[in-house]
MARZA-655340 format. One line per field, with one value per residue (C-alpha): residue number from 1; residue in three letters; x, y negated, z negated. Coordinates in Angstrom, 1 decimal, decimal comma. Last residue first. Layout:
BEGIN
pos	[NUM; ...]
code	[ALA; ...]
xx	[X; ...]
yy	[Y; ...]
zz	[Z; ...]
end
This chain:
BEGIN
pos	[111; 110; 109; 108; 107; 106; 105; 104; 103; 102; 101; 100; 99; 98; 97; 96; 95; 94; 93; 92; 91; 90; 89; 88; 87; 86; 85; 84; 83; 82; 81; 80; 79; 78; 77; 76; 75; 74; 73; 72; 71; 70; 69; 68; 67; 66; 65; 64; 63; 62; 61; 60; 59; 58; 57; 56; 55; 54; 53; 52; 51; 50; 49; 48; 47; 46; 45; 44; 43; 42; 41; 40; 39; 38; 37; 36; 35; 34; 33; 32; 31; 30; 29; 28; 27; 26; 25; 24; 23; 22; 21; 20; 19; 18; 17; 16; 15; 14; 13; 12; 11; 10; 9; 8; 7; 6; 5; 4; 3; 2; 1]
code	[UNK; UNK; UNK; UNK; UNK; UNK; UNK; UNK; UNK; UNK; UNK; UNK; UNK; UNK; UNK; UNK; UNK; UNK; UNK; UNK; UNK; UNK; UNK; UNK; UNK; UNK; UNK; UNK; UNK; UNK; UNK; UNK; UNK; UNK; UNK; UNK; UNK; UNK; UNK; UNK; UNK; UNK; UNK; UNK; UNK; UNK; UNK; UNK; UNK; UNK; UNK; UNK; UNK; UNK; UNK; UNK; UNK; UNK; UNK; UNK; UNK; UNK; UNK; UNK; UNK; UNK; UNK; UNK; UNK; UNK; UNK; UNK; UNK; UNK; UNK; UNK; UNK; UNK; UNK; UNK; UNK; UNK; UNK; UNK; UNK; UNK; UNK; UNK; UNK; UNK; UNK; UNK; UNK; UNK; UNK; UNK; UNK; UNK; UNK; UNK; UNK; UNK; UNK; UNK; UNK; UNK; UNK; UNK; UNK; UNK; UNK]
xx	[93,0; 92,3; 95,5; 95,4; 98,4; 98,4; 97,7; 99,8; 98,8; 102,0; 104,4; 107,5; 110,4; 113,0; 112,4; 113,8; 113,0; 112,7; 112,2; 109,3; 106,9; 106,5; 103,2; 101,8; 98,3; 96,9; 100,6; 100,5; 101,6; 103,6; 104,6; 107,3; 109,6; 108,7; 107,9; 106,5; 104,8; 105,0; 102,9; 101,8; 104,9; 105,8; 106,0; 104,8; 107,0; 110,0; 112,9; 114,5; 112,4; 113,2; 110,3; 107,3; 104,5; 101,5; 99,1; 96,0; 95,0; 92,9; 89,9; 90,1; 86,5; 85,9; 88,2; 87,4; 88,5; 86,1; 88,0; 88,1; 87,0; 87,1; 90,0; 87,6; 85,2; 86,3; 88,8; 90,7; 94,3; 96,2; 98,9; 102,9; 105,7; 108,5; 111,4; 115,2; 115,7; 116,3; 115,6; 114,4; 114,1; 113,2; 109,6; 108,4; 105,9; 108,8; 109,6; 110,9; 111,8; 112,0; 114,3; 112,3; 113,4; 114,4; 118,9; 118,9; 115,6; 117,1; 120,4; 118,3; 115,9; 119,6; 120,5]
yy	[-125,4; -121,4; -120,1; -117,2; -114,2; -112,3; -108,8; -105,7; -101,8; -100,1; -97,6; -96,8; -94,5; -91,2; -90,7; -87,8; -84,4; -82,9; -85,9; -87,9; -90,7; -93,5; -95,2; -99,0; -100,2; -103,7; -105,1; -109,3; -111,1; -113,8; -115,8; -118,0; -114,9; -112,8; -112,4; -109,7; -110,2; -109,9; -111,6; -108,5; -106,7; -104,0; -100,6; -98,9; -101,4; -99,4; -101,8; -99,3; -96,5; -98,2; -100,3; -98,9; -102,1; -102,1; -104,9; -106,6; -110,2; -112,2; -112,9; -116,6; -118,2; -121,9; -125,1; -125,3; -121,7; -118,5; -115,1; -111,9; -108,5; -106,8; -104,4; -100,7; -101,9; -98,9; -98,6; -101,8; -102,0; -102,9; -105,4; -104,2; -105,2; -103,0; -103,4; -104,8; -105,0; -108,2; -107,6; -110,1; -113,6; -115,9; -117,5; -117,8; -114,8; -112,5; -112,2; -109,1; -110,3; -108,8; -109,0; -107,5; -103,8; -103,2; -102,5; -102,1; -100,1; -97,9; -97,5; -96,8; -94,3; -92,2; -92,3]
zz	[-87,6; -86,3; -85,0; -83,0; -83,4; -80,5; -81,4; -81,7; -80,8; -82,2; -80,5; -83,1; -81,9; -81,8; -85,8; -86,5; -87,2; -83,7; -81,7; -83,4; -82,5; -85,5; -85,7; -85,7; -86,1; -85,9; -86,0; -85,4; -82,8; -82,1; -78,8; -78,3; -76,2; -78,6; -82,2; -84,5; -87,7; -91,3; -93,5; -95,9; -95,4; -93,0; -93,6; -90,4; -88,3; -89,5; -87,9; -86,8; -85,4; -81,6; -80,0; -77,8; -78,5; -76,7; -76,3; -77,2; -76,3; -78,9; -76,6; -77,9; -77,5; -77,2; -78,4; -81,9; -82,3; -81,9; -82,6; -80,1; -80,3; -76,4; -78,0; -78,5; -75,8; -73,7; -70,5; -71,2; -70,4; -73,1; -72,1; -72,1; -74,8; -74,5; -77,3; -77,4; -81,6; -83,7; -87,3; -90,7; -88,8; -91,9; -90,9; -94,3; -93,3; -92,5; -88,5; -86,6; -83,5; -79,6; -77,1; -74,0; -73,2; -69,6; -70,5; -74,6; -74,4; -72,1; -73,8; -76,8; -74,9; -73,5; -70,2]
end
């Protein structure tokens, strides 16, 4: 079984998103909560309605779309929620690109 077929079978359908909102790439990824073993991700944001802890999480998507080049604006989207990159990183095979792990954020809105 190769990653790709993986990622196409357990992967959850995942959206690259443009700051407009445009849809830019679908892809099948794995989105998975950080589990906290410093205080590296306990940073959160205060709203008008009390604290948002601003949950981190792990992204392990194919090398296409390159999440280390995105756009200012760009985020990721799924399943209604969106997050933002923090830090993204391409793993290789050999000399190519076998995928892209990222620490993303959920988006909070402050109104």
């Amino acid at each position: 079984m190769t990653f790709s077929s993986i990622l196409g079978r357990f992967g959850r359908r995942t959206a690259l998103i443009s700051r407009d909102g445009e849809k830019l790439a679908e892809m099948n990824a794995f989105i998975s909560p950080l589990r906290y073993k410093n205080k590296m991700y306990l940073y959160g944001v205060n709203t008008e309605i009390g604290y948002n802890s601003q949950g981190h999480y792990l992204y392990i998507g194919p090398p296409d779309p390159d999440l280390t080049q995105l756009e200012n604006g760009e985020y990721v989207s799924c399943q209604g929620e969106r997050y933002r990159i923090d830090r993204a990183e391409k793993v290789y095979k050999g000399n190519e690109a076998f995928y892209i792990w990222a620490v993303i954020r959920v988006i909070v809105e402050n109104n």
